[in-house]
C-alpha positions as CSV (number, residue, x, y, z in Angstrom):
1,X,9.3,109.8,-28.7
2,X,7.0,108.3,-25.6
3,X,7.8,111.3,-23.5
4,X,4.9,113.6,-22.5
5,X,4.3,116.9,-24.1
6,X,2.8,119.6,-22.8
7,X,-0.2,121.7,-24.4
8,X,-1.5,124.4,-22.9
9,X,-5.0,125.8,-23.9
10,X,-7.4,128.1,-22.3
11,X,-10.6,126.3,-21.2
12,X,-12.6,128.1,-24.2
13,X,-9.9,126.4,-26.4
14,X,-9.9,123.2,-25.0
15,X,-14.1,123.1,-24.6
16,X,-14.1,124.0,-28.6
17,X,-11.1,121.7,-29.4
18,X,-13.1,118.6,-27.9
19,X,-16.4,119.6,-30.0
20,X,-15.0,119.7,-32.8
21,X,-12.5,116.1,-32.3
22,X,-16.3,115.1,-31.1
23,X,-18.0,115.7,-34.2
24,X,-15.6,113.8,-36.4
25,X,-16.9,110.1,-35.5
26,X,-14.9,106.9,-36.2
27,X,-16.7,106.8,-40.1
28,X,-15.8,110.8,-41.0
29,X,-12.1,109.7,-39.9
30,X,-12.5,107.0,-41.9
31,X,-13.4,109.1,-44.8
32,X,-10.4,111.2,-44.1
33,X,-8.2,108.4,-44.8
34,X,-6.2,108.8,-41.8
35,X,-4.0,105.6,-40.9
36,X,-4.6,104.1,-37.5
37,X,-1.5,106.4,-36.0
38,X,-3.3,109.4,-36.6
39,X,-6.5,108.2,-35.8
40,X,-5.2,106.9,-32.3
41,X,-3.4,109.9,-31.9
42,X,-6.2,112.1,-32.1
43,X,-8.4,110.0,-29.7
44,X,-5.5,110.2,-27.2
45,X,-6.1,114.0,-27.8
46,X,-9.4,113.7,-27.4
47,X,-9.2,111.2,-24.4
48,X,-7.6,114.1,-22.3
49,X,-9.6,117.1,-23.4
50,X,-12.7,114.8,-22.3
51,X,-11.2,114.6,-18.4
52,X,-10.8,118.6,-18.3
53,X,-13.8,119.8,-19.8
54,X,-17.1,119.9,-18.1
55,X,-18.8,117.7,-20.6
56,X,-22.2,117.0,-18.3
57,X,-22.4,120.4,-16.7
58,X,-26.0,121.1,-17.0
59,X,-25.2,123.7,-18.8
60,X,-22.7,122.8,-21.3
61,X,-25.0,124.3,-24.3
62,X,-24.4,127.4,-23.2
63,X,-21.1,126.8,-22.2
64,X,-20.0,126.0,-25.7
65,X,-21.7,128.9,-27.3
66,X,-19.5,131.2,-24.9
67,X,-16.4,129.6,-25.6
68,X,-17.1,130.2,-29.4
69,X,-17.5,133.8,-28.7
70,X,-14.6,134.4,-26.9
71,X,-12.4,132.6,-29.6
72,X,-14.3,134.5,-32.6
73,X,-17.1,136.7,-31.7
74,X,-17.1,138.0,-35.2
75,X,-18.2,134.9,-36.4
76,X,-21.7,135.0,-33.9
């Protein structure tokens, strides 16, 4: 089970995927009573969405907002 997989997203995806893994700090995963597997396993998720996401472009405000459009624009 220690092999890598593969996970293809499109940079909106991935951009929207790490806000929202961002938003749920160590006490709201807490809350969620996930065991220390899960919680590991989604800061490994996180951990690589970080490194391919342009977290301190100047811009990543705006950046963000696009992405949610382009994945719902119905909802903006």
């Amino acid at each position: 089970m220690n092999q890598p997989v593969k996970i293809e997203l499109t940079a909106a995806e991935a951009l929207i995927a790490f806000e929202a893994l961002a938003k749920l700090d160590e006490k709201r995963i807490h809350e969620r009573e996930l065991d220390s597997s899960e919680r590991m396993a989604l800061w490994a998720i996180q951990s690589v969405l970080e490194k391919n996401v342009p977290v301190f472009a100047p811009n990543y405000a705006q950046l963000v907002q696009s992405a949610k459009r382009e994945l719902n624009p119905e909802n903006l």
